[in-house]
C-alpha positions as semicolon CSV with decimal commas, in nm:
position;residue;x (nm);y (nm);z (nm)
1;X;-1,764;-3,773;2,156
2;X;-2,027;-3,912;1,912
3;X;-1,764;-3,963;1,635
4;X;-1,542;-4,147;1,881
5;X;-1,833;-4,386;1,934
6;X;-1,847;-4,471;1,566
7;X;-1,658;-4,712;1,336
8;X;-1,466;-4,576;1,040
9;X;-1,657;-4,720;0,782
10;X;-2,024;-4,589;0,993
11;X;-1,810;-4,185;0,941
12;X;-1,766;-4,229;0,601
13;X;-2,111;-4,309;0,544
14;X;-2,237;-4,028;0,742
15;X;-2,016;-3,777;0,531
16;X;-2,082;-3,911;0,217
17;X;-2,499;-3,824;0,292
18;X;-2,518;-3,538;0,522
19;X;-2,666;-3,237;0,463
20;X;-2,712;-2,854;0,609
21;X;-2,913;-2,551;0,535
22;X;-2,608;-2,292;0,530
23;X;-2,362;-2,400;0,338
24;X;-2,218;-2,731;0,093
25;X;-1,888;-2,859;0,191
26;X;-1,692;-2,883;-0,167
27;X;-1,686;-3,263;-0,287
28;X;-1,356;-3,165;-0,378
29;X;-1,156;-3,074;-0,086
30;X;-0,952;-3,353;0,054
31;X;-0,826;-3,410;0,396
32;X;-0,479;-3,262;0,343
33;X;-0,618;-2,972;0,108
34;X;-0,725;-2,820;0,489
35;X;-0,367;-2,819;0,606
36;X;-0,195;-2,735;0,244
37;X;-0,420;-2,448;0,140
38;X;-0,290;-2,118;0,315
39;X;-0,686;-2,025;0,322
40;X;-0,800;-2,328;0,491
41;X;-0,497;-2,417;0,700
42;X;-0,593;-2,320;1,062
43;X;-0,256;-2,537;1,169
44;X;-0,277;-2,694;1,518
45;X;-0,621;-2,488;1,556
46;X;-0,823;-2,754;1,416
47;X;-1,074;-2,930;1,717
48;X;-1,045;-3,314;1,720
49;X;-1,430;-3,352;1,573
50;X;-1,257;-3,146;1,282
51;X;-0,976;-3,377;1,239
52;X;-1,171;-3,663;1,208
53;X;-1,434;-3,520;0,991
54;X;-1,182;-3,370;0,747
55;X;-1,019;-3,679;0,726
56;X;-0,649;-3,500;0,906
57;X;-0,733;-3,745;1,248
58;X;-0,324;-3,841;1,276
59;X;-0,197;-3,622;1,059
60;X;-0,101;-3,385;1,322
61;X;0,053;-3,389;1,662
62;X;-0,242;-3,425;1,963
63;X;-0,208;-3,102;2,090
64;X;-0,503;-2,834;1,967
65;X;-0,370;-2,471;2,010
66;X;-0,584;-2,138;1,966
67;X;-0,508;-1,862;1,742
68;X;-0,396;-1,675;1,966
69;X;-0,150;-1,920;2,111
70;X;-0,019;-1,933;1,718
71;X;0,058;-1,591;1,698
72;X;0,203;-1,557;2,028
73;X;0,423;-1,808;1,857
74;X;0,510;-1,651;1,535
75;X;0,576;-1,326;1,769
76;X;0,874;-1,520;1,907
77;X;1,009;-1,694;1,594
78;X;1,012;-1,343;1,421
79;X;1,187;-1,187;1,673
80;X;1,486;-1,456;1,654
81;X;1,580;-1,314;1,286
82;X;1,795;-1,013;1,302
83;X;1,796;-0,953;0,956
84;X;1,576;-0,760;0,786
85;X;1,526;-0,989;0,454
86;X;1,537;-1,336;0,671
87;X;1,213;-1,190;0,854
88;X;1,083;-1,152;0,567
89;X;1,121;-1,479;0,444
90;X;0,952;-1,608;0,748
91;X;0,644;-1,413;0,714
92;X;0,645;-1,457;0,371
93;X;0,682;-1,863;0,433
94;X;0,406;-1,810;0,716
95;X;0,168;-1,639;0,421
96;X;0,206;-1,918;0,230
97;X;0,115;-2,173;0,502
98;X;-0,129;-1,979;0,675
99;X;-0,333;-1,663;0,579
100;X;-0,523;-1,549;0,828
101;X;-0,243;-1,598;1,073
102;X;-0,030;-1,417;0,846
103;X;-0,264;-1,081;0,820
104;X;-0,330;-1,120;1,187
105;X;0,009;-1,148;1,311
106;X;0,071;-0,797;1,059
107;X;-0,252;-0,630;1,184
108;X;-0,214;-0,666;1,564
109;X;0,114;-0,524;1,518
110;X;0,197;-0,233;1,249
111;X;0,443;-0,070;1,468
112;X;0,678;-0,385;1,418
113;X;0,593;-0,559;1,089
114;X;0,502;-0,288;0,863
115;X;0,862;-0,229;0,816
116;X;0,936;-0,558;0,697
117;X;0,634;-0,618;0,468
118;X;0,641;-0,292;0,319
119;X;0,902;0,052;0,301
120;X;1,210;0,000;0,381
121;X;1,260;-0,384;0,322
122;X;1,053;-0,399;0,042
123;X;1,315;-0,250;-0,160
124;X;1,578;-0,524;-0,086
125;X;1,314;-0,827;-0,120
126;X;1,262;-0,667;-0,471
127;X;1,637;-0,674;-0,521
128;X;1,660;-1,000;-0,410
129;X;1,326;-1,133;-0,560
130;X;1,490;-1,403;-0,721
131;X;1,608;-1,522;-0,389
132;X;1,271;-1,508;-0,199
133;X;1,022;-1,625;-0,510
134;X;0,846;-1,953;-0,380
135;X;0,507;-1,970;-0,529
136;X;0,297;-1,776;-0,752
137;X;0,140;-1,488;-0,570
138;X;0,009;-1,250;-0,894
139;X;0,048;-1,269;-1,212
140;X;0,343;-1,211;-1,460
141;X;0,275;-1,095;-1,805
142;X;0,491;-1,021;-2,068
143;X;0,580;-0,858;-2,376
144;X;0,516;-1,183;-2,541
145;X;0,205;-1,203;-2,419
146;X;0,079;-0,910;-2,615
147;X;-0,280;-1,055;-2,815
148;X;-0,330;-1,285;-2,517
149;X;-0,318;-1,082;-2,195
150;X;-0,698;-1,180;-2,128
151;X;-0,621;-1,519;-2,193
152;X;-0,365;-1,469;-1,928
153;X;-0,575;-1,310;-1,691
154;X;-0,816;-1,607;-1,700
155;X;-0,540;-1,806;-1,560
156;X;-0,575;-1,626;-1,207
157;X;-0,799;-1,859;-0,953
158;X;-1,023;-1,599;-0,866
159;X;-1,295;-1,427;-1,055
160;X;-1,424;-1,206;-0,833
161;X;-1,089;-0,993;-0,833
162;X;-1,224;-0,606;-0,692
163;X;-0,856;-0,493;-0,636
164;X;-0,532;-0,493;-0,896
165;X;-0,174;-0,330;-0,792
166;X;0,017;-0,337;-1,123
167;X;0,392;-0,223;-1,195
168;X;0,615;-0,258;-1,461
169;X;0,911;-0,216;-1,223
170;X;1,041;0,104;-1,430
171;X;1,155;0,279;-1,110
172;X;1,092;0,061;-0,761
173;X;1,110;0,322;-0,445
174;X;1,462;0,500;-0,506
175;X;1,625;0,199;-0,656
176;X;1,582;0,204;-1,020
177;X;1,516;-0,018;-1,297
178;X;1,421;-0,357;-1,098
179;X;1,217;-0,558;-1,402
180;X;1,011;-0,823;-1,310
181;X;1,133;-0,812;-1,002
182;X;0,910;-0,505;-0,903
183;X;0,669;-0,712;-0,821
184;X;0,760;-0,761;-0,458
185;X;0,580;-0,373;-0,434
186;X;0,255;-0,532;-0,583
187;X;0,280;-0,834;-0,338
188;X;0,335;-0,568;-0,069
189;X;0,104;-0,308;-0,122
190;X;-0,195;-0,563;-0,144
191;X;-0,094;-0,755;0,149
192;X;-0,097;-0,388;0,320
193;X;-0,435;-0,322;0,204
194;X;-0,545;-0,645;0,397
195;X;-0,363;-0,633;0,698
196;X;-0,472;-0,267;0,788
197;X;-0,763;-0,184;0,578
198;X;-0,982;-0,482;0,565
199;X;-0,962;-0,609;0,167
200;X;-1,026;-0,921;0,100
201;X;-0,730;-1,136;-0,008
202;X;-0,954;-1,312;-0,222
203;X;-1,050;-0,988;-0,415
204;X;-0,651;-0,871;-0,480
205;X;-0,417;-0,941;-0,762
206;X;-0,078;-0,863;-0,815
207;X;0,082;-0,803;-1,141
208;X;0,427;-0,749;-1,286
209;X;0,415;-0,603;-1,652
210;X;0,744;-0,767;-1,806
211;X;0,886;-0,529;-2,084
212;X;1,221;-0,607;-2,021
213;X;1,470;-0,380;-1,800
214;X;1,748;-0,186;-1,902
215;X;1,924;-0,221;-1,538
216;X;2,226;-0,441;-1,676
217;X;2,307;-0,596;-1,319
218;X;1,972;-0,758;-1,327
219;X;1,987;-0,872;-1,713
220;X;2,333;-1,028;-1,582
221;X;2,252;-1,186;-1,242
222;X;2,172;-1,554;-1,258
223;X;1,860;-1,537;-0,987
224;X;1,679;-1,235;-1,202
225;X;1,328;-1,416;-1,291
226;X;1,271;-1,158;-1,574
227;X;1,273;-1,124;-2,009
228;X;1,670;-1,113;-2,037
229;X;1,584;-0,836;-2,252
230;X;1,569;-0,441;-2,285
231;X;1,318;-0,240;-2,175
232;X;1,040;-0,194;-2,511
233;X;0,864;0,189;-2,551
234;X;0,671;0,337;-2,797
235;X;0,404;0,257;-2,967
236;X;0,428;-0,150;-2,863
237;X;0,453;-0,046;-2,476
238;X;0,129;0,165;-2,563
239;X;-0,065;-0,097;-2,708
240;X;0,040;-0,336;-2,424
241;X;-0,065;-0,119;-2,175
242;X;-0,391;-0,010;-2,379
243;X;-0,469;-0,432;-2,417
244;X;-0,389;-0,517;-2,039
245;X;-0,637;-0,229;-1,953
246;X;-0,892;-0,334;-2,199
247;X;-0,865;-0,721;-2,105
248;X;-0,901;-0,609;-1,699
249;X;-1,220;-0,454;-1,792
250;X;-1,341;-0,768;-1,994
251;X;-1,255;-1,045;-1,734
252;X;-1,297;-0,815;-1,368
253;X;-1,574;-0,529;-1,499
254;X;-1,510;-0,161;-1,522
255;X;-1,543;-0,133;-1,118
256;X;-1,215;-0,305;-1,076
257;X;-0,943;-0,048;-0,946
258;X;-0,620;-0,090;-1,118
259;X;-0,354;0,073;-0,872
260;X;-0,041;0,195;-1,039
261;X;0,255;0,142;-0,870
262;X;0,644;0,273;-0,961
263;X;0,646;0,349;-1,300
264;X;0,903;0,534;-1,501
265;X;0,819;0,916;-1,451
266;X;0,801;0,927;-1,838
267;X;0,502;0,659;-1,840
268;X;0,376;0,726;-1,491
269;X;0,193;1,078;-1,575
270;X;0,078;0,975;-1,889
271;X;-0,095;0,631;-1,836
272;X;-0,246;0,843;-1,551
273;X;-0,367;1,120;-1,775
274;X;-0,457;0,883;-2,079
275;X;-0,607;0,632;-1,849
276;X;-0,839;0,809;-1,523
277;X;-1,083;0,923;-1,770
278;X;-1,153;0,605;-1,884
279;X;-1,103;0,348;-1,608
280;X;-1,109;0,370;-1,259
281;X;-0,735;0,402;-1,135
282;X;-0,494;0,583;-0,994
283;X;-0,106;0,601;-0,936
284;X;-0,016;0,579;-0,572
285;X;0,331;0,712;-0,634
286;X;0,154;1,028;-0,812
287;X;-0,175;1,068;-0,579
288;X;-0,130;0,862;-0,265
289;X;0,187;1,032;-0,191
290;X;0,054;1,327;-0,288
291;X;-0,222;1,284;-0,017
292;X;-0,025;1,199;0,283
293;X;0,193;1,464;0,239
294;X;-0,052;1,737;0,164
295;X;-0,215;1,577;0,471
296;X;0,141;1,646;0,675
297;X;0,114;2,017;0,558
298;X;-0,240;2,084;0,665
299;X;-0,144;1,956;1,049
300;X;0,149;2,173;1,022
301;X;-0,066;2,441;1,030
302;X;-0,173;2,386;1,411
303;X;0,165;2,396;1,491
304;X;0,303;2,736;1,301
305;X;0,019;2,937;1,297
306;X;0,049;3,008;0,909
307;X;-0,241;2,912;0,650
308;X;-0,122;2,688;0,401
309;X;-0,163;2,964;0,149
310;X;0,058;3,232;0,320
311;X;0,338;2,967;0,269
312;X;0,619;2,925;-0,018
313;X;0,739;2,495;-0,099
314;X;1,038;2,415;-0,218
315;X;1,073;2,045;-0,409
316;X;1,371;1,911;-0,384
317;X;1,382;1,675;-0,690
318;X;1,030;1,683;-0,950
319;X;0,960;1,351;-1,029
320;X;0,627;1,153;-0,970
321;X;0,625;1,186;-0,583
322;X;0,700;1,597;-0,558
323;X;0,473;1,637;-0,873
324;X;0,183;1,496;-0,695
325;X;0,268;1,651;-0,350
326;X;0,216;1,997;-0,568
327;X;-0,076;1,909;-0,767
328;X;-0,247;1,804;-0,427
329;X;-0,132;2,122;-0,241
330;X;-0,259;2,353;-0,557
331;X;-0,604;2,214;-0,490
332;X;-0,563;2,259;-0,087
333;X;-0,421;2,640;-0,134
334;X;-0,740;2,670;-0,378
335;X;-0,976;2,586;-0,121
336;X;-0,822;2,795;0,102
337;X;-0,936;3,068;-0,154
338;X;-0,633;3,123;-0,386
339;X;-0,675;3,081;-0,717
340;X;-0,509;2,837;-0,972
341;X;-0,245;3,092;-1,057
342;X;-0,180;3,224;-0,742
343;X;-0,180;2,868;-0,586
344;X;0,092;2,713;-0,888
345;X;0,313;3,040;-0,764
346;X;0,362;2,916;-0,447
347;X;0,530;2,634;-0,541
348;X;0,897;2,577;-0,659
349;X;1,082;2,291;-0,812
350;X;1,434;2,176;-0,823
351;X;1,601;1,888;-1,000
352;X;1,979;1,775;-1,095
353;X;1,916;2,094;-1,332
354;X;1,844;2,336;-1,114
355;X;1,538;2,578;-1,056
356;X;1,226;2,463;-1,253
357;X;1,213;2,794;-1,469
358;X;0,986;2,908;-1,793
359;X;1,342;2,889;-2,042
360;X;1,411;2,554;-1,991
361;X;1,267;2,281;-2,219
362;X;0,987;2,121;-1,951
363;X;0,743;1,805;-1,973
364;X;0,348;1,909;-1,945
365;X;0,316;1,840;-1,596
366;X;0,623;2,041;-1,484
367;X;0,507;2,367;-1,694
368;X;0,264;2,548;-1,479
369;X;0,518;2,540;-1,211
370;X;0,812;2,724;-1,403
371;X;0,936;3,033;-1,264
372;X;1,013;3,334;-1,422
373;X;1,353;3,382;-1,221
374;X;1,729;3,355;-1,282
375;X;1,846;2,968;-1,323
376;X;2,017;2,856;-1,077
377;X;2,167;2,503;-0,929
378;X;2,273;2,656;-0,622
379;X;1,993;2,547;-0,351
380;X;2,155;2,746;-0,073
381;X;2,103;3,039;-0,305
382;X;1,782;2,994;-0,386
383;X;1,666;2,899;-0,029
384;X;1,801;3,268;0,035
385;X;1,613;3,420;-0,253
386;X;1,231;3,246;-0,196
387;X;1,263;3,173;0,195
388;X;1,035;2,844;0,167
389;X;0,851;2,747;0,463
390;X;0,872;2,407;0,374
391;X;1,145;2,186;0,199
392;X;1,041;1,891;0,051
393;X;1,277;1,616;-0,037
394;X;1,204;1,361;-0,293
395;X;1,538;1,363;-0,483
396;X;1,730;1,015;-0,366
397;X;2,035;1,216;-0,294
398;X;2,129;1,082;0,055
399;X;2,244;1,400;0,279
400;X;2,168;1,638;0,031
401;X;1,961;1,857;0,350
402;X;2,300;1,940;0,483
403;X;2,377;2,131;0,818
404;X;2,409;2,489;0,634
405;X;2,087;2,454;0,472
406;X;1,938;2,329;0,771
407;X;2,060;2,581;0,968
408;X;1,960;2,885;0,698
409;X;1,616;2,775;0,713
410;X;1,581;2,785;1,154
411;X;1,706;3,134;1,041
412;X;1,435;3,212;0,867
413;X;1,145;3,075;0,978
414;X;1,072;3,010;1,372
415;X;0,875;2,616;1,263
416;X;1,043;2,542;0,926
417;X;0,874;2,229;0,796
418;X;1,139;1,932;0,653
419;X;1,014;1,634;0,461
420;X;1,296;1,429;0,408
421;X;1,083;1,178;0,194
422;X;1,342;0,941;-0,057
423;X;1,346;0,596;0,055
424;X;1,524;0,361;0,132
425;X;1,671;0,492;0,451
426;X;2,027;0,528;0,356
427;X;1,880;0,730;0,041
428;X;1,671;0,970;0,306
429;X;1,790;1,363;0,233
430;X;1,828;1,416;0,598
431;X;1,749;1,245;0,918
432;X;1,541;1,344;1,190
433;X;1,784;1,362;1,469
434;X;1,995;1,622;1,197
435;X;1,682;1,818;1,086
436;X;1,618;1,927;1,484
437;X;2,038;1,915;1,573
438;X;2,087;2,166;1,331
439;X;1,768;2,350;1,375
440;X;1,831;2,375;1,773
441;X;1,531;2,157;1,767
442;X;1,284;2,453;1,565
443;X;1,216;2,204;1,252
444;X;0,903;2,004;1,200
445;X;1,037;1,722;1,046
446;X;0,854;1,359;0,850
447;X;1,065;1,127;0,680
448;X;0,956;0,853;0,391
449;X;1,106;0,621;0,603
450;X;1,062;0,470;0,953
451;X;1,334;0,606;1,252
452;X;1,348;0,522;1,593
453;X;1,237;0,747;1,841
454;X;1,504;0,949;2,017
455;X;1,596;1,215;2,281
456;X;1,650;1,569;2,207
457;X;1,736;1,840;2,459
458;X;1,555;1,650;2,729
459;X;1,254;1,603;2,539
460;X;1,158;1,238;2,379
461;X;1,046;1,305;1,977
462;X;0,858;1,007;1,775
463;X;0,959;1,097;1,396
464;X;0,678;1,102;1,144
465;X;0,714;0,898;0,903
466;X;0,508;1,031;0,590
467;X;0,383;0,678;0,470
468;X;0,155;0,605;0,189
469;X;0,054;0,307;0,388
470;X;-0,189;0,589;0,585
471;X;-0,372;0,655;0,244
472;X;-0,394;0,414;-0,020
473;X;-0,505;0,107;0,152
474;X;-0,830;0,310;0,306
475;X;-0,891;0,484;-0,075
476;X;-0,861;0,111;-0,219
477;X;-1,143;0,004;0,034
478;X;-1,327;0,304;-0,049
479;X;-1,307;0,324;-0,383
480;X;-1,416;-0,064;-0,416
481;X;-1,710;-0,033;-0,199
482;X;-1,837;0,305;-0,339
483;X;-1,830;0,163;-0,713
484;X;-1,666;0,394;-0,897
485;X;-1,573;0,414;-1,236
486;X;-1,365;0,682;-1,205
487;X;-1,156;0,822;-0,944
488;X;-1,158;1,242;-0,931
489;X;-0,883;1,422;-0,745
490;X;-1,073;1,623;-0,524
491;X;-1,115;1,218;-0,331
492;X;-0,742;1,251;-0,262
493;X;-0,794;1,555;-0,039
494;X;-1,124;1,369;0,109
495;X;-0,844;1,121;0,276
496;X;-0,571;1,397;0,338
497;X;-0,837;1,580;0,564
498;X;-0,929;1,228;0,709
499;X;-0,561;1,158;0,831
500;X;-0,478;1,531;0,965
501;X;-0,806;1,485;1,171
502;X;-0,632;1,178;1,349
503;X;-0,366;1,413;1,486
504;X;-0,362;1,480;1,818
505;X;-0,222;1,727;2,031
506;X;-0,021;1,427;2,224
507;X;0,096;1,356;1,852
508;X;0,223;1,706;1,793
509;X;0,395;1,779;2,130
510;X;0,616;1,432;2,022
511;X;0,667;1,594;1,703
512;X;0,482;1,408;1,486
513;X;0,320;1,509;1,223
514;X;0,087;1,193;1,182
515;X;-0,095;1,018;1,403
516;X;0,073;0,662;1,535
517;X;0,080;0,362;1,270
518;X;-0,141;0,176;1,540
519;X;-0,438;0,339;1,454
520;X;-0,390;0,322;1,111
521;X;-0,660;0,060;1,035
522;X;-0,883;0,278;1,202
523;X;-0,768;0,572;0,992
524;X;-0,869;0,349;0,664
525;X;-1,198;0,254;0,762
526;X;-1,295;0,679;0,855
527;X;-1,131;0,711;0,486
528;X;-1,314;0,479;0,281
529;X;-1,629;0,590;0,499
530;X;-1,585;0,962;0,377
531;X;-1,476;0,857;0,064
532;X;-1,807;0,730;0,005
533;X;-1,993;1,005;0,145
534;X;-1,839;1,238;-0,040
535;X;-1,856;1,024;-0,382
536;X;-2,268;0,988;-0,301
537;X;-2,265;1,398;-0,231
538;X;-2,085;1,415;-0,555
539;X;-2,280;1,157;-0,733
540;X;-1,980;0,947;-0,860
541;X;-2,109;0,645;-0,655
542;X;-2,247;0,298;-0,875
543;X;-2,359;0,152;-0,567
544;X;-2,736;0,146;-0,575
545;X;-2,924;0,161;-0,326
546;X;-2,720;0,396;-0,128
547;X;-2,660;0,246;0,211
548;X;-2,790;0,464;0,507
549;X;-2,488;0,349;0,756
550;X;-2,224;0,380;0,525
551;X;-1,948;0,287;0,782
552;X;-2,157;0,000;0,861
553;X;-2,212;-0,120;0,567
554;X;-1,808;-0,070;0,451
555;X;-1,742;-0,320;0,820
556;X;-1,958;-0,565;0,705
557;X;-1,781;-0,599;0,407
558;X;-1,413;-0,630;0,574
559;X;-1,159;-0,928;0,581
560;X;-1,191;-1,148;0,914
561;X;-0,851;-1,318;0,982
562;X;-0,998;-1,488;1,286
563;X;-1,050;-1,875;1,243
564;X;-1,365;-1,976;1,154
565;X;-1,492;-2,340;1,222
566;X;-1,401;-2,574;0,925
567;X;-1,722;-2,779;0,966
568;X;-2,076;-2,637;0,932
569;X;-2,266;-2,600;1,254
570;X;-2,511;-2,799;1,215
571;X;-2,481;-3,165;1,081
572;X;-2,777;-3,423;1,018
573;X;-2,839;-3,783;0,891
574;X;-3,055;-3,819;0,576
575;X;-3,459;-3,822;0,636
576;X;-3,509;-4,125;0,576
577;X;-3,207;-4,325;0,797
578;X;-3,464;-4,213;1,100
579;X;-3,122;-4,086;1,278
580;X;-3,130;-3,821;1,521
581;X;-2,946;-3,467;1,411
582;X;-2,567;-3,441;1,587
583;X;-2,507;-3,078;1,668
584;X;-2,104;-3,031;1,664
């Protein structure tokens, strides 16, 4: 090797004057910044000309390994954890050592890791945040803060930030108050968007909005990382919220999506409302859920025979996730020619009061949905009384789809369809394995969370689980790529076509609903493709000039976790030193 041939002090020299046409190797970096900086770090991956160039010639053990070799690796020290929150810990330590390994290892294999990065572990790591906090990953910013937050924003590395997930940690998954600790969802939910949909790392912040909590283990338990104080509202949450919103726009640009993730169902609807208007955001417990499940119906369809529209729903619980679910279905049963009216009738909502009716005292959002009919907080009853061809769970009562009303509904409908969607698992309203037991195997049945597949009668059936993971990372891409200012609903129904259009027949005669999580990041990129179709049709698109390939032009644009070489490829001596170029 021509390096090997040289003496120390003759490298240094060379470094210190060469020169290439693509690119300037930062004066900045030192030797160990390559194997400290998760970005740079390619781990045992470097070549030898590498490690002597970048100064790390020593600093690591002779042998040079592949990537592949790494993750074959990280395959089998994964699978020696048992425990659910210990493999998390590992991937999180290997995401802090190593990021392209890290998205790789998630994106070559969904099936497996998903689980552990996102729904249902996510919900313990954000229980036990405290525990698994290392190093800063997003940004925290407080109630303290307020008449600074920009000032805080400019404390994030990056400039270029395309992609925000914020919570205030109101009301993580089915778990409740969680504080500053909620932002184990943001971590998630961006890390998702990058394993399986392509976005940049670079381009993604996570942010906790610390208000406080009002969930008294937390304000009591020595690891919370939180304000020991209560939760603020009112008028000062308002003005927080308006000044975070404002101060995005000021340092990012008004093209910067700001996700919305597990809010309080008090603040949830109306940040939406006050806030899609003006901004381009959405809430993925409002709208993304809304879309895969909307999506689950529209397959069903194959499977029954009925048109959406000839169909009655029943929501089990009416908080953000069965709100959207109807909002998203009233649009569906409208383009399947019903009008607003007629569409709203079709749908029914239950919560710990009872039937959803016009006498009761209702927020906005829950209005156009009341019933003129007899309260009642008898489900069975009213099961009896409506018939609903699909039951949708979103309640966190665990069990609450018992045996009786599983079995009334195989009674009358040949197909009912069950979403069972509250998560975590234990909080699910019925399982999959009970939904077809006690439906002598006539249900259609998705769940929120992941099951194992099982045997039924002689038949193998692969549960669907109704993830968001399907939707939002594909609308973020989308959404970023298209330039939008604003996001319209009609988008949302864009993507739940897009994923019921992945369903196969193979898929259905399994019982799935949904297509495998494998393809999912080829799912995203057919969303964010007709996301920007549409959006051009439409003429919501910034982007100028309108690319002719769109899908091309959305994969050039994608995160590549494969290693790169750490050295330019082509090296030369100064002009005037008379040396010959050395090609590496």
């Amino acid at each position: 090797m021509f390096f090997q041939k040289l003496k120390p002090s003759r490298i240094i020299k060379f470094l210190k004057n060469f020169h290439h046409n693509d690119a300037v190797c930062p004066s900045t970096l030192s030797g160990m910044d390559y194997l400290t900086d998760p970005r740079l770090n390619k781990g045992l991956a470097f070549t030898l000309e590498e490690r002597q160039i970048l100064g790390i010639h020593g600093l690591q053990p002779a042998r040079v390994k592949t990537q592949e070799e790494q993750i074959e690796l990280c395959k089998i020290s994964l699978s020696r954890y048992t425990d659910s929150l210990n493999k998390y810990l590992y991937l999180n330590n290997l995401h802090e050592r190593n990021e392209r390994n890290f998205y790789r290892l998630i994106s070559e294999n969904i099936e497996q890791i998903l689980p552990i990065v996102y729904t249902p572990t996510i919900g313990l790591v954000c229980q036990k945040f405290g525990l698994v906090y290392r190093r800063p990953k997003g940004l925290f910013i407080t109630i303290h803060d307020k008449g600074y937050i920009y000032q805080v924003l400019k404390n994030w590395p990056e400039n270029d930030v395309k992609l925000i997930c914020v919570t205030d940690g109101e009301r993580i998954l089915g778990l409740g108050d969680l504080g500053a600790s909620g932002m184990g969802i943001a971590i998630g939910k961006l890390s998702v968007c990058t394993a399986l949909a392509g976005v940049d790392p670079s381009i993604c912040l996570p942010i906790a909005l610390d208000v406080g909590t009002n969930n008294e283990t937390q304000l009591n338990d020595p690891i919370y990382v939180g304000l020991r104080e209560k939760r603020i509202s009112g008028s000062l949450y308002d003005e927080f919220l308006d000044e975070f919103m404002a101060a995005v726009v000021k340092k990012y640009g008004q093209y910067t999506l700001v996700q919305f993730e597990d809010f309080g169902n008090k603040n949830a609807f109306r940040l939406l409302d006050k806030y899609k208007k003006k901004y381009c955001t959405f809430n993925d417990d409002i709208q993304g859920t809304g879309a895969v499940v909307v999506s689950g119906f529209m397959t069903s369809e194959r499977v029954t025979k009925k048109s959406m529209k000839n169909c009655n729903y029943l929501f089990f619980g009416a908080g953000e996730a069965s709100i959207g679910i109807a909002n998203l279905t009233v649009r569906a049963l409208e383009k399947q020619g019903l009008n607003y009216k007629e569409a709203c009738d079709k749908i029914f909502l239950f919560d710990i009061d009872g039937l959803i009716t016009i006498n009761r005292d209702l927020d906005e959002h829950k209005k156009k949905f009341a019933k003129n009919l007899p309260k009642t907080r008898n489900l069975m009853e009213l099961i009896e009384t409506i018939k609903p061809d699909f039951l949708i769970g979103a309640s966190t009562v665990s069990g609450a789809f018992t045996p009786e009303i599983l079995q009334k509904l195989a009674r009358i409908h040949k197909r009912p369809v069950i979403f069972a969607l509250s998560n975590p698992t234990h909080l699910t309203e019925c399982t999959p394995e009970e939904a077809l037991k006690h439906t002598n195997g006539q249900a259609l049945i998705a769940t929120g969370s992941p099951f194992p597949k099982f045997s039924f009668n002689g038949a193998t059936f692969k549960p669907s689980q109704s993830n968001n993971a399907y939707i939002f990372p594909g609308m973020a891409l989308g959404i970023i790529e298209t330039q939008l200012k604003h996001i319209e609903d009609d988008l949302f129904l864009v993507a739940a076509e897009t994923l019921s259009n992945h369903v196969t027949d193979e898929d259905l005669q399994f019982g799935s609903l949904y297509p495998p999580l494998t393809k999912i990041k080829e799912i995203s990129l057919r969303i964010a493709t007709n996301i920007m179709k549409y959006s051009f049709k439409k003429g919501y698109s910034g982007l100028y000039p309108e690319p002719d390939d769109k899908e091309s032009f959305i994969r050039s644009k994608l995160y590549d976790y494969f290693y790169k070489p750490s050295l330019p490829s082509q090296w030369s001596w100064p002009q005037q030193s008379g040396k010959p170029k050395v090609l590496l």
